[in-house]
MMTF fields as JSON, N, C-alpha, C and O atoms, coordinates in Angstrom:
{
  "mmtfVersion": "1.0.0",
  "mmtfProducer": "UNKNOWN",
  "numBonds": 271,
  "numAtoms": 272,
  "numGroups": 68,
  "numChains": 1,
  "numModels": 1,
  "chainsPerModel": [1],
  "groupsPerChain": [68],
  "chainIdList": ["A"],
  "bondAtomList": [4, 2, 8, 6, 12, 10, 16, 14, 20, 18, 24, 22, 28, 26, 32, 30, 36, 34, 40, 38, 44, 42, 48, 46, 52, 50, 56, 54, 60, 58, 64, 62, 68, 66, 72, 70, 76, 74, 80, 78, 84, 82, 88, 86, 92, 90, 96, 94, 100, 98, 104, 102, 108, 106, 112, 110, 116, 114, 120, 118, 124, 122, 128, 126, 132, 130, 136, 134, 140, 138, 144, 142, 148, 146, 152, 150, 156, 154, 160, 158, 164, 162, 168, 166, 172, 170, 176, 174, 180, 178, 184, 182, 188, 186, 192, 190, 196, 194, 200, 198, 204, 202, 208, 206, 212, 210, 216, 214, 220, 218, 224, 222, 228, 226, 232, 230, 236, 234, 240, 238, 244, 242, 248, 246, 252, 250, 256, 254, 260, 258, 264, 262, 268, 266],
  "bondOrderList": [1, 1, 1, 1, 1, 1, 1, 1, 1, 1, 1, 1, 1, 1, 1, 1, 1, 1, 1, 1, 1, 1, 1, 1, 1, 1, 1, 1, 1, 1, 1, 1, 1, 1, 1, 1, 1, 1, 1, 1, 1, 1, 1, 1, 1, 1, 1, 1, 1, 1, 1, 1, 1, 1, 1, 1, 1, 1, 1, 1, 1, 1, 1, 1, 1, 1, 1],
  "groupList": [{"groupName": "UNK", "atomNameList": ["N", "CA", "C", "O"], "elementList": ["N", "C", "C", "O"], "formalChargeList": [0, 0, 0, 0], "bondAtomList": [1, 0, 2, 1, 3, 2], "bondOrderList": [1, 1, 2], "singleLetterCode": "X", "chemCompType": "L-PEPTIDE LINKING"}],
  "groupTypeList": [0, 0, 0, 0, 0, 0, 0, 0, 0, 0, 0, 0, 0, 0, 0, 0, 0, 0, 0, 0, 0, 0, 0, 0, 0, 0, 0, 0, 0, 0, 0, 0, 0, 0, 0, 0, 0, 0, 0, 0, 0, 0, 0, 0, 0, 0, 0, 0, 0, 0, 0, 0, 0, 0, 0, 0, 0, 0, 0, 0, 0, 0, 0, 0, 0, 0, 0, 0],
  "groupIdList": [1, 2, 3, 4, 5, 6, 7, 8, 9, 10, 11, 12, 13, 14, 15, 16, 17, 18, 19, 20, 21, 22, 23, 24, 25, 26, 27, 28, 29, 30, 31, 32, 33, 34, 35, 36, 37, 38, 39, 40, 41, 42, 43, 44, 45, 46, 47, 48, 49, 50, 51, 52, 53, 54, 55, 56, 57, 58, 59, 60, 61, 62, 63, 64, 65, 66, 67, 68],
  "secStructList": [7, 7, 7, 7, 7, 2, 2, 2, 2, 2, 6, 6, 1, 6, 6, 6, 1, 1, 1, 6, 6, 7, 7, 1, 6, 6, 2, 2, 2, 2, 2, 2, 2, 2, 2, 2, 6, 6, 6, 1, 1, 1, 7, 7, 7, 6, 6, 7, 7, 7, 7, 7, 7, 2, 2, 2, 2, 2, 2, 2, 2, 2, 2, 2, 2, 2, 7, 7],
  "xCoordList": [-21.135, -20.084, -20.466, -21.638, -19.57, -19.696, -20.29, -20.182, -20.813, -20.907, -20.18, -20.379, -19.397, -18.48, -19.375, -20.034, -19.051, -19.656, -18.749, -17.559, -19.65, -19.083, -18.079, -17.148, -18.218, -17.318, -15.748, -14.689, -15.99, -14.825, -13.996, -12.837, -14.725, -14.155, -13.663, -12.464, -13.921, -13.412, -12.484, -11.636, -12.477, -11.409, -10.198, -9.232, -10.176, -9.145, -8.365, -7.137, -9.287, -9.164, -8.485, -8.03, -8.279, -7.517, -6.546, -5.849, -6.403, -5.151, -4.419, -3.346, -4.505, -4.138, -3.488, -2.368, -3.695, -3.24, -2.191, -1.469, -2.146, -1.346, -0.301, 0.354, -0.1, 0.8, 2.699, 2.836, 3.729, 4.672, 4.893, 4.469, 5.635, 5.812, 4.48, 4.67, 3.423, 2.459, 2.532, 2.986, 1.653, 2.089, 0.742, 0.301, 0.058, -1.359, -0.525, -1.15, 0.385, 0.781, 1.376, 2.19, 0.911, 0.978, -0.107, 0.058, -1.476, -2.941, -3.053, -3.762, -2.431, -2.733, -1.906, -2.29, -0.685, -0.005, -0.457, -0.387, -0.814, -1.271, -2.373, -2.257, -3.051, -4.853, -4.586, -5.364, -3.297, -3.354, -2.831, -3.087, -1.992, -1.241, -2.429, -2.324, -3.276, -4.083, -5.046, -5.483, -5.274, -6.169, -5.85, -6.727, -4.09, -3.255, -3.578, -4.165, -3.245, -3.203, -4.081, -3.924, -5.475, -6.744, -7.095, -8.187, -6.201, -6.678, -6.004, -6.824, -4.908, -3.76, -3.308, -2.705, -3.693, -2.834, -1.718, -1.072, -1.054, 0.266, 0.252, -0.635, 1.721, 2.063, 2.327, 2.351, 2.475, 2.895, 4.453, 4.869, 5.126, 6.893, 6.925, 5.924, 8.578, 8.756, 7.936, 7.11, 7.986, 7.287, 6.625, 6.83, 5.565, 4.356, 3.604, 3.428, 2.949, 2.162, 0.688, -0.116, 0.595, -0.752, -1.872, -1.704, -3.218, -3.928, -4.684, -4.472, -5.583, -6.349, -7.732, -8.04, -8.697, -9.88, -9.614, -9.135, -10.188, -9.539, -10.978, -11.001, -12.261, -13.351, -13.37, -13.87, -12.589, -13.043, -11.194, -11.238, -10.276, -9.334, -9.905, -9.814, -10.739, -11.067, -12.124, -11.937, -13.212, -14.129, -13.097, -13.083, -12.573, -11.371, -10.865, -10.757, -10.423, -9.276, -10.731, -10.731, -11.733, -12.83, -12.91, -12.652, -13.297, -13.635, -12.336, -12.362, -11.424, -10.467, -9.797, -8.834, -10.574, -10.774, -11.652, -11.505, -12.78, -13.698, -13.827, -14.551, -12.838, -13.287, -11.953, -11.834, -11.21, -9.951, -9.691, -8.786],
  "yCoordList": [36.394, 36.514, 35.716, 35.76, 34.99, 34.414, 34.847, 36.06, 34.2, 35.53, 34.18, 32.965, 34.989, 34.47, 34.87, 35.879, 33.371, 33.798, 35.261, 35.482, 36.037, 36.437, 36.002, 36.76, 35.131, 34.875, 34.337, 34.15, 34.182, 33.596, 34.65, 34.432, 36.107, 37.069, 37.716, 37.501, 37.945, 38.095, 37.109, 37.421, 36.048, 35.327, 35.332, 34.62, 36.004, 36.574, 37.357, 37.333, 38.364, 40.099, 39.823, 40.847, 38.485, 38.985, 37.942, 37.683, 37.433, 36.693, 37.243, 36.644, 38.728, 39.547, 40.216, 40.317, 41.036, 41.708, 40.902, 41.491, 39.302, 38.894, 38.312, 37.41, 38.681, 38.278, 39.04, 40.263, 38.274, 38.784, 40.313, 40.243, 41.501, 42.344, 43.597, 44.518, 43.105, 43.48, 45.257, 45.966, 45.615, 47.011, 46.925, 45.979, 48.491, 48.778, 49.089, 48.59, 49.637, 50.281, 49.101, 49.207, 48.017, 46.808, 45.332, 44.15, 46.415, 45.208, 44.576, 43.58, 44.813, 43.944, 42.734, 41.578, 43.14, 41.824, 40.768, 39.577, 40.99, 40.79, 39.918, 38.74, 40.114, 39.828, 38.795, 37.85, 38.945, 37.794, 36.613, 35.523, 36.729, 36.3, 35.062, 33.844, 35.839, 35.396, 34.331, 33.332, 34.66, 33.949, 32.89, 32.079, 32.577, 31.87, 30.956, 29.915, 31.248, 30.112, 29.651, 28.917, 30.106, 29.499, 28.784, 28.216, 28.687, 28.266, 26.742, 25.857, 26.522, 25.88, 25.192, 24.12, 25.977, 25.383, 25.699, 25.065, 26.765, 27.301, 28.601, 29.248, 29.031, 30.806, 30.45, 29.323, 31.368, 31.016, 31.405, 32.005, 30.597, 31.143, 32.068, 32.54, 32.485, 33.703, 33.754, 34.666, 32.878, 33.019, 31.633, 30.947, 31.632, 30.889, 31.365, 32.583, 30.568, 31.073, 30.364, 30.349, 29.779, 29.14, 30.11, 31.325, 29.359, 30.547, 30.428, 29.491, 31.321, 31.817, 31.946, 31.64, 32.33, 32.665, 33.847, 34.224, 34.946, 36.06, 36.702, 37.906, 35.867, 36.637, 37.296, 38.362, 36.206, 35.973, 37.83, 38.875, 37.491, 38.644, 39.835, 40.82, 39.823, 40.575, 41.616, 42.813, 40.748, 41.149, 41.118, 42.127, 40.437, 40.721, 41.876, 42.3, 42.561, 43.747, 44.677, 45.001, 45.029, 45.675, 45.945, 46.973, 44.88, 44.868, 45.832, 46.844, 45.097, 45.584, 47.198, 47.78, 47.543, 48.974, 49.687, 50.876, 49.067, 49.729, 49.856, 50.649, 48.758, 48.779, 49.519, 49.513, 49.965, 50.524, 51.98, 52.723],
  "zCoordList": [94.164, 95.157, 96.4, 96.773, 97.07, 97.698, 99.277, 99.459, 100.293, 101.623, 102.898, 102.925, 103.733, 104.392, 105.783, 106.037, 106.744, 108.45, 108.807, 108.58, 109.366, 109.914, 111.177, 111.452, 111.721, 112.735, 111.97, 112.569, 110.583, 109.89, 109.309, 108.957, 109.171, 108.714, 110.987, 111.162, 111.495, 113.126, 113.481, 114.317, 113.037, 113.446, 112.364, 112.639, 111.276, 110.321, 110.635, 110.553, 111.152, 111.653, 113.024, 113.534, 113.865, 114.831, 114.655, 115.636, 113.823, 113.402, 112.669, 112.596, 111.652, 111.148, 111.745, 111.244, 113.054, 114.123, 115.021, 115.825, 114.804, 115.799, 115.122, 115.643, 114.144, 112.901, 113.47, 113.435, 113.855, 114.253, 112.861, 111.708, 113.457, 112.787, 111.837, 111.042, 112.339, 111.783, 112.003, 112.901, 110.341, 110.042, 109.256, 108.603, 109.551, 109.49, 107.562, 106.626, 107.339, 106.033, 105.284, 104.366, 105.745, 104.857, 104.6, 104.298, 104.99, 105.433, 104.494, 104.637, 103.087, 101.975, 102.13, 101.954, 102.492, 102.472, 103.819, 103.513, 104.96, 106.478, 105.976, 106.312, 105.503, 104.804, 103.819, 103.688, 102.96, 102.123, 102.7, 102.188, 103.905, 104.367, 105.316, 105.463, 105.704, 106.692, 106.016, 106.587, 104.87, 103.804, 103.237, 102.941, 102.864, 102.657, 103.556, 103.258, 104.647, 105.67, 106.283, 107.259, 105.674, 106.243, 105.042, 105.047, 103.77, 102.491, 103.095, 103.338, 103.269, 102.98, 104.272, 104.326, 105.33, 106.696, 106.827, 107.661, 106.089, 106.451, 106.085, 105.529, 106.592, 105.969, 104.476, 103.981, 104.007, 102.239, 102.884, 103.875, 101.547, 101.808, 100.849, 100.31, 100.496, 99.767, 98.728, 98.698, 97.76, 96.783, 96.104, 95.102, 97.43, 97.017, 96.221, 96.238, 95.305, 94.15, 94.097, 93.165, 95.403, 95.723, 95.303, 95.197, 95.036, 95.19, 96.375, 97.144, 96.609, 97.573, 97.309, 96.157, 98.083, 97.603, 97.966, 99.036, 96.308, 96.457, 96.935, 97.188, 97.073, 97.614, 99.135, 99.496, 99.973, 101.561, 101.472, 102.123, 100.676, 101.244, 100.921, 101.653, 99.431, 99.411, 100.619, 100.834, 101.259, 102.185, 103.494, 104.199, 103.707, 104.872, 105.323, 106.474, 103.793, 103.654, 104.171, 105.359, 103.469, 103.554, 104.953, 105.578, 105.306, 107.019, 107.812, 108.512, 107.387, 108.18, 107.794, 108.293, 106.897, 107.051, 107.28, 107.562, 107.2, 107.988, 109.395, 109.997, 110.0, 111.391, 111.686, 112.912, 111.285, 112.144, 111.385, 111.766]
}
C-alpha cells in the first residue's frame, strides 16, 4: 500500500470541507470527489467513470473520520 505526505492528505481534508454544499452524511462522496480532482485537475461530472487512486480516498476517508 502506498503511504501518502501527510501534508497531501491536510490539504484534501480542507478542500473536502470547502466543497460548495458539503454534508458530513455524505464524506464518501466529498472524498471521492476531492481525489478526483487531485487525480485529474477537475471535479468529475455526472457520470465520470475516471478512475482514481482508490489508496490516497481510501486513507483520506480514514483521516477524515478520525479527526472529526
Amino acid at each position: 500500500m502506498a503511504v501518502y505526505p501527510e501534508s497531501l492528505i491536510k490539504s484534501l481534508l480542507l478542500k473536502v470541507k470547502e466543497y460548495p454544499r458539503f454534508s458530513k452524511e455524505e464524506i464518501e462522496k466529498f472524498c471521492w470527489m476531492a481525489v478526483h480532482e487531485h487525480r485529474h485537475g477537475v471535479l468529475p461530472s455526472e457520470y465520470d467513470i475516471r478512475e482514481i487512486d482508490e489508496g490516497l480516498y481510501l486513507e483520506l476517508l480514514q483521516a477524515f473520520k478520525s479527526k472529526n
